[in-house]
Each structure stands twice: as structure tokens, then as C-alpha cells.
C-alpha positions as CSV (number, residue, x, y, z in Angstrom):
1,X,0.0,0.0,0.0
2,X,1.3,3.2,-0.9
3,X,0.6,6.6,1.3
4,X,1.2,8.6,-1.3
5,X,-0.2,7.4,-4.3
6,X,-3.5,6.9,-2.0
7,X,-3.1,9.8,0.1
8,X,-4.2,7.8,2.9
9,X,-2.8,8.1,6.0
10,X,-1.4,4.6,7.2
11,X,-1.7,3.6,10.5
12,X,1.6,2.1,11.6
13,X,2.2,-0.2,15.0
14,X,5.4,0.3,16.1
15,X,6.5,-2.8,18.4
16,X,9.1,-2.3,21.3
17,X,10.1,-4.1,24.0
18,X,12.5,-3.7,27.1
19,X,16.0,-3.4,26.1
20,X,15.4,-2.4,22.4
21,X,18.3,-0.5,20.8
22,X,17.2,3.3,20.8
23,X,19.2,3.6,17.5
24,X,16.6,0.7,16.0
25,X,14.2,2.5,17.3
26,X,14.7,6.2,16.8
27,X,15.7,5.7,13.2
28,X,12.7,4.1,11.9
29,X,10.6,6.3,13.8
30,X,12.1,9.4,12.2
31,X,11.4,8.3,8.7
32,X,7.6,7.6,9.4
33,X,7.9,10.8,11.6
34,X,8.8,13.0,8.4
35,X,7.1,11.0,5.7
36,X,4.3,13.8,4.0
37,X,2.0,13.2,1.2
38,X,2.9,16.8,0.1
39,X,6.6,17.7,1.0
40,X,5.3,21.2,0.5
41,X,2.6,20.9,2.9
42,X,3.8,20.0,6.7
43,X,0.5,19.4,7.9
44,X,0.5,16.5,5.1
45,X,1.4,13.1,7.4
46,X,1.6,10.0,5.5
47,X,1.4,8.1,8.6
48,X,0.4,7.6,11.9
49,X,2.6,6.1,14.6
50,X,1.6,4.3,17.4
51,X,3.7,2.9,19.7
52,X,2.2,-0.4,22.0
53,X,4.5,-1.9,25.0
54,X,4.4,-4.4,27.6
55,X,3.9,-1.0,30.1
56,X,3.5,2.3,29.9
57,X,7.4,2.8,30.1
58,X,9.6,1.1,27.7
59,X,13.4,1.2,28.8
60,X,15.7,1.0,26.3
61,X,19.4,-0.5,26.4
62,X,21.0,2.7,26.4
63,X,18.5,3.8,29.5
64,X,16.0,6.0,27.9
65,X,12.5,5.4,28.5
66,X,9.9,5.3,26.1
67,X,6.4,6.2,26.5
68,X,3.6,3.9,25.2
69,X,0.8,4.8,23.4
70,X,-1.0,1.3,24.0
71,X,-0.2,-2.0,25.7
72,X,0.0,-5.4,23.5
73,X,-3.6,-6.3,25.0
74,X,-5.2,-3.3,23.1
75,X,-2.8,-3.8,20.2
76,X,-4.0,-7.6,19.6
77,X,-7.8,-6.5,20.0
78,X,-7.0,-3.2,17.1
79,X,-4.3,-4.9,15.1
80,X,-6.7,-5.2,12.2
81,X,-6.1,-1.2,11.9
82,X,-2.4,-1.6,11.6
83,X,0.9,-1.8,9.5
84,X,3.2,-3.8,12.2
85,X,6.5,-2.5,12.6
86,X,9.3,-3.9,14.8
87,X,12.7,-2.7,14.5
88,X,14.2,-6.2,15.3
89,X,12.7,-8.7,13.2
């Protein structure tokens, strides 16, 4: 599926687990992050990142914790809505 051909935004599931790599993480993330339908239009978003957990905090490797947006209860019962992502497999 493409976000731009569409211009749909495309609801992305962004996986992460105690211990990832916040280099795995934060790169992806930053290319969904900036991803427009219209590179002239900021407002534009091609997609939309949620970011599910086994808690609310996420503590990387390098000791940074992450927030949550959902827990991998909610994200098995809405997974139907999203593109999966996960940095490590």
C-alpha cells in the first residue's frame, strides 16, 4: 500500500520491547515521523505512529524510556487497523 499514491494516511504499529536498541528504534521512527503526502505541505502526514508496549514505560538499552501509546492487549484486539512494525525482526 502506498501513502502517497493513495493519500491515505497509514496507520503504523510500532513494536518495542524492554532493552530495544534506541538507534533501532529512533531511526525508523524518524522516517515515518517526516514522511508527508505533500513535502510542501507539513500538515501533510503520510502516517500515523503508534507505539504499543508491555507498560506504559519502555526502557531502552541505552536507558532512555519510552512512552507507550498502547499495551500489546489493546494492540492484539486493534491490530486489524495496523501496519506492524518492529525494528528487530
Amino acid at each position: 500500500m502506498s501513502a502517497i499514491a493513495e493519500d491515505v494516511v497509514i496507520k503504523v504499529l510500532y513494536a518495542i520491547h524492554e532493552g530495544f536498541d534506541l538507534l533501532d528504534f529512533a531511526g525508523p521512527l524518524e522516517v515515518l515521523h517526516t514522511a508527508r503526502h505533500n513535502a510542501k505541505d507539513p500538515d501533510s502526514e503520510a502516517f500515523d505512529i503508534t507505539i504499543v508496549g508491555g507498560k506504559q514505560q519502555v526502557m531502552s538499552a541505552q536507558g532512555v524510556a519510552v512512552t507507550a501509546h498502547i499495551n500489546w492487549k489493546e494492540a492484539k484486539e486493534r491490530i486489524e487497523e495496523y501496519v506492524l512494525v518492529c525494528p528487530h525482526l
